[in-house]
C-alpha positions in Angstrom: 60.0 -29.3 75.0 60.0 -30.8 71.6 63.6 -31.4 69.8 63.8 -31.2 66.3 66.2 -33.0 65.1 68.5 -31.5 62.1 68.2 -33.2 58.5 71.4 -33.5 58.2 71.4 -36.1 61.1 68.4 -38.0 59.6 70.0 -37.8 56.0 73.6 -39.2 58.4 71.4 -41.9 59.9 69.9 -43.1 56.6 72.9 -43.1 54.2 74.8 -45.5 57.2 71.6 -47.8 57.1 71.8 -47.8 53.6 75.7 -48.7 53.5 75.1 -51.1 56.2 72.8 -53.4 54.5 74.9 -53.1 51.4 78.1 -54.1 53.0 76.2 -57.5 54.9 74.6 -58.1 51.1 78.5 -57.9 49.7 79.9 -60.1 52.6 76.9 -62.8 51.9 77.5 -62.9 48.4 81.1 -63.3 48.5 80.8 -66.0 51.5 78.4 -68.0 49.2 80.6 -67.3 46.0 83.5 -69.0 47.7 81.2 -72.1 49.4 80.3 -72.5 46.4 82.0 -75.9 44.9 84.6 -75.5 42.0 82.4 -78.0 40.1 78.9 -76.2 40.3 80.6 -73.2 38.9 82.2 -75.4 35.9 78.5 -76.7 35.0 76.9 -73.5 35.0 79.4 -72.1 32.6 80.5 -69.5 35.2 84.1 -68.6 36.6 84.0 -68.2 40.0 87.4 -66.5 40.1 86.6 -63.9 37.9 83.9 -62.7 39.9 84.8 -63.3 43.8 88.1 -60.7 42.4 85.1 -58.4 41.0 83.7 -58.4 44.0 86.4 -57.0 45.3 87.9 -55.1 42.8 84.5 -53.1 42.1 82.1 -53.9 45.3 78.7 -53.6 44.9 78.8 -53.6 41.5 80.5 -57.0 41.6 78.1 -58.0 43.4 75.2 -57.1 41.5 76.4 -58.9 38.5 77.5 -62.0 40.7 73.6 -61.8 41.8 72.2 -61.1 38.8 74.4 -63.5 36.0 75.9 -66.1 38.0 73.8 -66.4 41.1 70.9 -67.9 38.5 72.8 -70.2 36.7 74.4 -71.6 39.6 70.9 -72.7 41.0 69.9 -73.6 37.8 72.8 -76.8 38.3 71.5 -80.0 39.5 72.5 -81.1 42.7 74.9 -84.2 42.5 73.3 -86.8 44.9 
């Protein structure tokens, strides 16, 4: 006998997938925002304080602009060595 299942599990199981991946994208960021040396973040022009507490302040949205302003001009720094 076939189960259908309702959609209200399948919109359940999505929605947790969803918040899932965003939560290991949060934790990465914020593990490499704090690896990240005090002096890479002077050269870039970026202030690392200000957004490992936005991180956490606002979440994702921390995040976001963590991946999409600083995250750039931190690779953009030469490696000392």
């Amino acid at each position: 006998m076939l189960h259908i299942v309702p959609i209200q599990v399948i919109f359940f199981l999505f929605f947790a997938a969803i918040s899932i991946g965003l939560f290991i994208v949060w934790v990465m960021m914020l593990i490499e925002a704090l690896k990240t040396p005090t002096t890479t973040w002077d050269a870039a022009g970026q202030n690392q304080l200000l957004y490992v507490i936005g991180m956490f302040v606002v979440g994702i949205v921390g995040t976001l602009l963590y991946i999409l302003i600083a995250r750039p001009a931190l690779r953009g720094v030469p490696n000392p060595g």
